[in-house]
MIROFI-668462 format. One record per residue: residue in one letter; y, x, z of N, C-alpha, C in turn. Coordinates in steps of 0.05 Angstrom, whole numbers, padded with zeros to 5 digits, always signed. Layout:
BEGIN
AYXZYXZYXZ...
//
This chain:
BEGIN
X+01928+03803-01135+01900+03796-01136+01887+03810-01112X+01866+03794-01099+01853+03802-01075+01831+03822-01081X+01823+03837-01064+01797+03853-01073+01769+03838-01068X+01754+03835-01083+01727+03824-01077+01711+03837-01058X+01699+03811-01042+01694+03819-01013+01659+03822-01017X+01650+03839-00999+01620+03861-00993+01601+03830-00998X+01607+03817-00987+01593+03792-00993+01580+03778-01024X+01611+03781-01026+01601+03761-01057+01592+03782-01069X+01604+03812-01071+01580+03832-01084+01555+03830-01081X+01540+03827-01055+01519+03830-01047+01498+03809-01073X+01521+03779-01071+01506+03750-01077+01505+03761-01107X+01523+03765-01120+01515+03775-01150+01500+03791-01164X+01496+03813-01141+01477+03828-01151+01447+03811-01145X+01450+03796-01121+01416+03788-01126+01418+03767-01144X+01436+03752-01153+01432+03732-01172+01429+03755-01197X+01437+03770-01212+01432+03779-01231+01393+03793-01226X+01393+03808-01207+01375+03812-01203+01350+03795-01206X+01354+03764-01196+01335+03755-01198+01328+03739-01225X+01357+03732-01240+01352+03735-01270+01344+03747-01284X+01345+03785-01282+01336+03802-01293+01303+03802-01295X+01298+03786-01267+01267+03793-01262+01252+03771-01282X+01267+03745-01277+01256+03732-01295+01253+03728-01327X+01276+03743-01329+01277+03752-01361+01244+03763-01365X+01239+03786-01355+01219+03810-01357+01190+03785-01355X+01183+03762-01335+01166+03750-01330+01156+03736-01364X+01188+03722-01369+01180+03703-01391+01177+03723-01414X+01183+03749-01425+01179+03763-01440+01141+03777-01443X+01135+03784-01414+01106+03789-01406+01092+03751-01412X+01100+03739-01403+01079+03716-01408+01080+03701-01440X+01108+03709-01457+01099+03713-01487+01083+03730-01497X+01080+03753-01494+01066+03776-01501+01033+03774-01492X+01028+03759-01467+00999+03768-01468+00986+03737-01454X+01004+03711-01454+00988+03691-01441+00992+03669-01461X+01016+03666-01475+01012+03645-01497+00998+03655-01509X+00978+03633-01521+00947+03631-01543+00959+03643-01569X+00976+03641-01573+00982+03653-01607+01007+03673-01598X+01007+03680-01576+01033+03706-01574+01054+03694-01597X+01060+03678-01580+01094+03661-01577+01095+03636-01563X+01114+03625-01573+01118+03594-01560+01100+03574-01571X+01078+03560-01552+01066+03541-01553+01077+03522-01578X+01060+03509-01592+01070+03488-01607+01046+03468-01604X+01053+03435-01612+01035+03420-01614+01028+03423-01633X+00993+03421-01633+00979+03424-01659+00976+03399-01684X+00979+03410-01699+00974+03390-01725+00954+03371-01727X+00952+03348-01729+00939+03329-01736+00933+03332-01758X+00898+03341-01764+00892+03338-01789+00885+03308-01802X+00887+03312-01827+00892+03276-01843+00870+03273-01850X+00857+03245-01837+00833+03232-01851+00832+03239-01882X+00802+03241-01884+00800+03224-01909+00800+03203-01920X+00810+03197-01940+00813+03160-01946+00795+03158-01962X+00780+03179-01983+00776+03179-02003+00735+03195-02006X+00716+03178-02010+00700+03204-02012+00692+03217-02043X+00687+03239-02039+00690+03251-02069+00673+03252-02076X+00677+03253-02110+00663+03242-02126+00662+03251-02148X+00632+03255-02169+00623+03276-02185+00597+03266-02194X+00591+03282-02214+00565+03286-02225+00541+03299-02216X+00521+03283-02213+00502+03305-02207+00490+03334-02216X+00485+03353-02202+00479+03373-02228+00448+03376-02233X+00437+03381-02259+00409+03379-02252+00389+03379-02237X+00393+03403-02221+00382+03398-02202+00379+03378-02178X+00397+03359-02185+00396+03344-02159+00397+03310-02169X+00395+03313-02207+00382+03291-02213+00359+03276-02203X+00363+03253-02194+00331+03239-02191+00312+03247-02199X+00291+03246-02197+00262+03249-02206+00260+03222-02219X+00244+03219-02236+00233+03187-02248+00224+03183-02228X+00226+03150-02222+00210+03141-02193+00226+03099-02199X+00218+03091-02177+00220+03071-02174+00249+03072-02178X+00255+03042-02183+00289+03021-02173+00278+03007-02150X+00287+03011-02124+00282+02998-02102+00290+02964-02110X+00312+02956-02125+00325+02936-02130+00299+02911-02139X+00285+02927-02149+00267+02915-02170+00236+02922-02172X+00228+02938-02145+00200+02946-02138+00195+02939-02109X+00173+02918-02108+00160+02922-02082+00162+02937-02064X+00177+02919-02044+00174+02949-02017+00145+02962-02012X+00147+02996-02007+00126+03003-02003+00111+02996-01980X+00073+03003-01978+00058+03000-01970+00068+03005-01944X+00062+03002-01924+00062+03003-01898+00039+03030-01891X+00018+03016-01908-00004+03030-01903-00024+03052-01932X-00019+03073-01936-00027+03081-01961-00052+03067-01960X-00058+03058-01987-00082+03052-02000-00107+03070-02001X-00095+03097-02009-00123+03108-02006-00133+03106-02034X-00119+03101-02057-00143+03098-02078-00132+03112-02096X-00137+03129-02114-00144+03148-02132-00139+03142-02164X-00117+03154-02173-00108+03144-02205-00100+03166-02216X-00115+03171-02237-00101+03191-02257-00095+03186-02287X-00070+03197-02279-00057+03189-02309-00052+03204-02326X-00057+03215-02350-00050+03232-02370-00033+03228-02386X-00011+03250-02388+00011+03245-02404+00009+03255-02434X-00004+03238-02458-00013+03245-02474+00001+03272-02487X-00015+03293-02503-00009+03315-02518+00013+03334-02498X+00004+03328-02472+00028+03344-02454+00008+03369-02452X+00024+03389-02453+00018+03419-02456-00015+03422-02476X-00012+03410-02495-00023+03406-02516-00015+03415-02547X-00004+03394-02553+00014+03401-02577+00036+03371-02587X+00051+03363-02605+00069+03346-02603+00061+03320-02602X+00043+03316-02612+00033+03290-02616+00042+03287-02645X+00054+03254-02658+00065+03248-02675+00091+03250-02663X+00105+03258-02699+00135+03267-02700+00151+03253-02719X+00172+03239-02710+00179+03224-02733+00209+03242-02745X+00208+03231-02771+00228+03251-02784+00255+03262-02774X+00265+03253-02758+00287+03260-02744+00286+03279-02709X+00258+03279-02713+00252+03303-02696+00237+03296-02664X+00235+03272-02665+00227+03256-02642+00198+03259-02630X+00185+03272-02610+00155+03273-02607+00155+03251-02590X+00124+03247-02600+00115+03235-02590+00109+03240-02551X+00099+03267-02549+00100+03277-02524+00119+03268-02499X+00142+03278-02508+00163+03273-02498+00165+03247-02482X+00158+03227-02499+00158+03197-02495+00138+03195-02478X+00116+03201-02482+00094+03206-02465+00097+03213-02435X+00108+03238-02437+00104+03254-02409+00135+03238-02391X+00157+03229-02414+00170+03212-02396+00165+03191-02382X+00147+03171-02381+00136+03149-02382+00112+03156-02363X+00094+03170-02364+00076+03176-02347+00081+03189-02315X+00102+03206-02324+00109+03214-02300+00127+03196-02284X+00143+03175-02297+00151+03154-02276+00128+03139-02266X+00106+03128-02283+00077+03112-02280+00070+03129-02259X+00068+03152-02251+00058+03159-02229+00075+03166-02199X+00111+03161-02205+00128+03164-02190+00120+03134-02167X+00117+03116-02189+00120+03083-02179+00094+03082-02164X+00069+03097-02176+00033+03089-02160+00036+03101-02129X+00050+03129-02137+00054+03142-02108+00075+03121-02082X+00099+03112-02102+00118+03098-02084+00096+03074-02070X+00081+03062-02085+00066+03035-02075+00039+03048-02058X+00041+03073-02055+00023+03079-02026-00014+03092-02043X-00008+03099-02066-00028+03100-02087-00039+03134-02087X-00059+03146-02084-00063+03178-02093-00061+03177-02119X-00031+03175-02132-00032+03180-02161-00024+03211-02168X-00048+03218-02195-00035+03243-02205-00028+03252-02231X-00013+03277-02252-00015+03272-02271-00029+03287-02283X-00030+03286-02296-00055+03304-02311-00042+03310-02348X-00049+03347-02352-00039+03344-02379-00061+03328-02392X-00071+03332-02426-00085+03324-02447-00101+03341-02435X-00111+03358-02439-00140+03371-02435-00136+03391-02410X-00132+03378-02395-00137+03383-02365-00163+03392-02352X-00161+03416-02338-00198+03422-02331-00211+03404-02309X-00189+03390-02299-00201+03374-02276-00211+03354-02298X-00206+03340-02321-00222+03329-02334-00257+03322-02334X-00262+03344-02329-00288+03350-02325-00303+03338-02302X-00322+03309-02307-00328+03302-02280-00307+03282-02260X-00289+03278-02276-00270+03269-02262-00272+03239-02244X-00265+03237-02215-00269+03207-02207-00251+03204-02191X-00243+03175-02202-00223+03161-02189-00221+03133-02193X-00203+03119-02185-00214+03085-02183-00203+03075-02200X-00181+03096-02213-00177+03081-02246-00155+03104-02259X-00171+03104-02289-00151+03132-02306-00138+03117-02324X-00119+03127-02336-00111+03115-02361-00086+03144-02373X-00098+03144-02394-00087+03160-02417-00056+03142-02436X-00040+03150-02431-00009+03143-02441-00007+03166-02473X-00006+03138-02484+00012+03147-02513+00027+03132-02530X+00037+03146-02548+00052+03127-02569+00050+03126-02587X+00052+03096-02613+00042+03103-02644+00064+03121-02659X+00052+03131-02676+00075+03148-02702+00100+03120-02705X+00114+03136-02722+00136+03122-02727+00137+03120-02763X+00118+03124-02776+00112+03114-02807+00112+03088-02819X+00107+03073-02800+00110+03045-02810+00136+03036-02792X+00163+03036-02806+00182+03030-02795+00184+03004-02785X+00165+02987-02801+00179+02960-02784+00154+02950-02759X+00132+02966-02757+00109+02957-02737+00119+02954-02704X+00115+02951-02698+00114+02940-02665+00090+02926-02656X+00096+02934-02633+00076+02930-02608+00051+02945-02592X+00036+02936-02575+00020+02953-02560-00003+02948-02565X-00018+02977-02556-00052+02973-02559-00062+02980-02527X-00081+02971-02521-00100+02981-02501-00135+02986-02507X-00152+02996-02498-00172+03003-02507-00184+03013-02485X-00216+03011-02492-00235+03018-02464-00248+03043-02482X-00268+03058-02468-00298+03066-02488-00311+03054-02502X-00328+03053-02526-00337+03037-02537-00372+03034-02521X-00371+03058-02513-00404+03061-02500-00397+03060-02463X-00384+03044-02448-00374+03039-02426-00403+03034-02415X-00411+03054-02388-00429+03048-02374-00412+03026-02346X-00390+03017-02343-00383+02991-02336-00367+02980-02341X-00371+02971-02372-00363+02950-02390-00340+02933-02368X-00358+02914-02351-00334+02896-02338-00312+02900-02322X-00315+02932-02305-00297+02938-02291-00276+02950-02314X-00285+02954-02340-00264+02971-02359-00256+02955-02376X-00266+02922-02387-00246+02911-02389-00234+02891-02371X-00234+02897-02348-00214+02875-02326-00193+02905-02337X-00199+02924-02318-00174+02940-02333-00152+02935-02353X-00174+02935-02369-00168+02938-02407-00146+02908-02402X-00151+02874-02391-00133+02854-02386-00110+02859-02370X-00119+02880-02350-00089+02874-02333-00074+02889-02339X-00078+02914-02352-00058+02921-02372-00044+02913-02393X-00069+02906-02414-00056+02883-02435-00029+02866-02428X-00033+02847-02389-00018+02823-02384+00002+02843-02373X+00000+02853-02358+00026+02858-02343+00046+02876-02355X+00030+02893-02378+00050+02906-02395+00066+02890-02421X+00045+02876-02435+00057+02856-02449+00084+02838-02434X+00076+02829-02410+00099+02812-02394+00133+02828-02382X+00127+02854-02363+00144+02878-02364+00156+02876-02389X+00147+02882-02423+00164+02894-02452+00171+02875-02465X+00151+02861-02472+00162+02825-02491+00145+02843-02507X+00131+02865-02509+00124+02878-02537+00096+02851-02539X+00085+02849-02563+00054+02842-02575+00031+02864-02578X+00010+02840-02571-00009+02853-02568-00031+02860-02595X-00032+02881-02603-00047+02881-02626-00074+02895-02622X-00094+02870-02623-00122+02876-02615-00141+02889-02635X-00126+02877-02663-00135+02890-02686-00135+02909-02698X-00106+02924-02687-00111+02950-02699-00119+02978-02676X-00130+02962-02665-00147+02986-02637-00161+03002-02658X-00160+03036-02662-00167+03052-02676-00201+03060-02668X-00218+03072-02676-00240+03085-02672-00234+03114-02655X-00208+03124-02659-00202+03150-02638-00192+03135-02616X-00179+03114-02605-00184+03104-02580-00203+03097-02567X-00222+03077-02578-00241+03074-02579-00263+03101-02569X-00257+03135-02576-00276+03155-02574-00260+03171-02562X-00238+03163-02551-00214+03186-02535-00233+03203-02522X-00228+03228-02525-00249+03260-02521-00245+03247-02489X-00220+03240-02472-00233+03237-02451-00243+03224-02429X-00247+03195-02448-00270+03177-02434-00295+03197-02435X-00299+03218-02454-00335+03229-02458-00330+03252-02432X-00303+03261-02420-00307+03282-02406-00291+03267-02373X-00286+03238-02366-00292+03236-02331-00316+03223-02330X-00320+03218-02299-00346+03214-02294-00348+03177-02309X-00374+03180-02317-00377+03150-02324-00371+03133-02307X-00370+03125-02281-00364+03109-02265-00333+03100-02258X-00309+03120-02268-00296+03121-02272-00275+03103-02287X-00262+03083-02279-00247+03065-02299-00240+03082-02319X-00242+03074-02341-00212+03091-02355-00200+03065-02377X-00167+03075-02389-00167+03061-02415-00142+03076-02432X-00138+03069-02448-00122+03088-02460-00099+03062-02478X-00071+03067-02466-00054+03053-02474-00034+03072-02502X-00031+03046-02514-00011+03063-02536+00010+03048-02539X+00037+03049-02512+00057+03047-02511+00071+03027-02532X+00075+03033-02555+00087+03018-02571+00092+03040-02600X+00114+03025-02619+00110+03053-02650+00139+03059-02643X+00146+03091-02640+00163+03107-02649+00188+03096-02661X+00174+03078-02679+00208+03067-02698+00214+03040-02695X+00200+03018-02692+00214+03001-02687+00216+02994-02658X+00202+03007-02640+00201+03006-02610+00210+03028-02602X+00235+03042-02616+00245+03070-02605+00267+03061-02586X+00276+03037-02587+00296+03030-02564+00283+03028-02535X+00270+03016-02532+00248+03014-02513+00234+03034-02493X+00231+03052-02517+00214+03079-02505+00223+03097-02494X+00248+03102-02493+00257+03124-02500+00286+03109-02481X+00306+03085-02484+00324+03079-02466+00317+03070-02444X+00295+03055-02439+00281+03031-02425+00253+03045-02414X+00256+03067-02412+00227+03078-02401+00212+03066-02367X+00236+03065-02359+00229+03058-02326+00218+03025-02331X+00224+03013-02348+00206+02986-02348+00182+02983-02365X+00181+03001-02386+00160+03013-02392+00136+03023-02374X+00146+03043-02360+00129+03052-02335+00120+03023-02313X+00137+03012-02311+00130+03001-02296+00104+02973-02298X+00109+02971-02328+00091+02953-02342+00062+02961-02342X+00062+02993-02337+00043+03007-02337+00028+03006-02309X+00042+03003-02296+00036+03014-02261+00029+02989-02248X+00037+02967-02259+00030+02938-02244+00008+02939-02263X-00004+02948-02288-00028+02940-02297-00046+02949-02282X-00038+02974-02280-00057+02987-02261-00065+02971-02232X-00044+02968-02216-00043+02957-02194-00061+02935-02191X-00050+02918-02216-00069+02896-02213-00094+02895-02218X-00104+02917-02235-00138+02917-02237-00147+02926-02200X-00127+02945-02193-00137+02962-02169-00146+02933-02137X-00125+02918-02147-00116+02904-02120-00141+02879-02126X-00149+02874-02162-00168+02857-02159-00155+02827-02160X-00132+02830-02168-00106+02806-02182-00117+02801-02211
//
């Protein structure tokens, strides 16, 4: 065997050498220049959703009573400007009538009124609510009031609705055009009947026709009875309300 010549020594040492160096390069540029200190990888494609999720609302983020766009006049363009207050009978008062299974009257009330004033506001209306003996009562003016209630539920098989003005109305005609377009457009909204006959003497003297201003529309509806119109009242409120709010509307608009 020959002896290895000064030459090819020379060539191996710089070939190792210059391997050695590059070893040390790619070791320094894992350590401090790849983004995740190591070997680069392609990143993951995260996966659409196919699906959006889906749940219950939690109270808080239940609707408010208010309109069905499906089935209410698009709103005003232009607010109206006109002035309605509505009272949700025996609200922060006391129960109203209670029928034996525990049902107030209130309840039904303040449900119903407060959509009646969800729908006046949606149609461009200054509607507000007002409890039963409210201090703004006092003096009160606006271009049309109406007091919401409902009959007891003692006579199980009664049905239907009442409306009623003041009996001492310093404007008789503007309180019963009222007193009609409620009658029609709530009658038409329920299918309920109209019972003119048994309009009571406390409707008739509701404490507060004697406390807004006389000039003041007012009328005082009585929804329907507790027991045989408890489907109605109570599942069906939003067309209830709404039977309410076109009465209104229509005395306001002069229909």
């Amino acid at each position: 065997m020959s002896a290895e010549s000064p030459t090819a020594s020379r060539w191996a040492a710089s070939i190792f050498a210059a391997a050695f160096l590059l070893g040390i390069i790619y070791v320094v540029w894992l350590a401090f220049l790849s983004p995740d200190g190591g070997p680069e990888s392609t990143p993951a494609i995260p996966e659409l959703a196919t699906e959006t999720p889906t749940g219950t609302l939690s109270p808080s983020e239940t609707p408010q009573p208010g309109p069905n766009i499906e089935v209410s006049p698009a709103p005003s363009q232009q607010p109206r400007g006109l002035k309605v207050g509505i009272v949700a009978g025996h609200w922060k008062s006391d129960s109203g009538a209670v029928c034996d299974d525990g049902l107030q009257e209130v309840t039904i009330n303040l449900d119903v009124a407060a959509r009646v004033v969800a729908i006046l506001q949606y149609e461009g209306y200054d509607a507000e609510l007002l409890p039963e003996y409210s201090e703004k009562l006092v003096g009160y003016e606006a271009d049309a009031f109406v007091s919401i209630h409902a009959d007891a539920c003692n006579v199980p098989e009664a049905s239907g609705f009442k409306v009623a003005r003041v009996a001492a109305s310093a404007i008789p005609e503007e309180e019963d055009r009222l007193v009609e377009c409620l009658v029609q457009e709530y009658g038409k909204m329920t299918g309920l009947s109209f019972h003119r006959n048994s309009i009571t003497y406390d409707m008739r003297d509701y404490h507060a026709f004697n406390e807004i201003h006389p000039l003041t529309p007012g009328a005082i509806i009585e929804l329907g009875f507790m027991g045989a119109d408890r489907e109605l009242l109570t599942e069906d409120a939003y067309h209830v309300a709404q039977g309410v709010a076109r009465g209104i509307a229509c005395f306001l608009e002069g229909e």
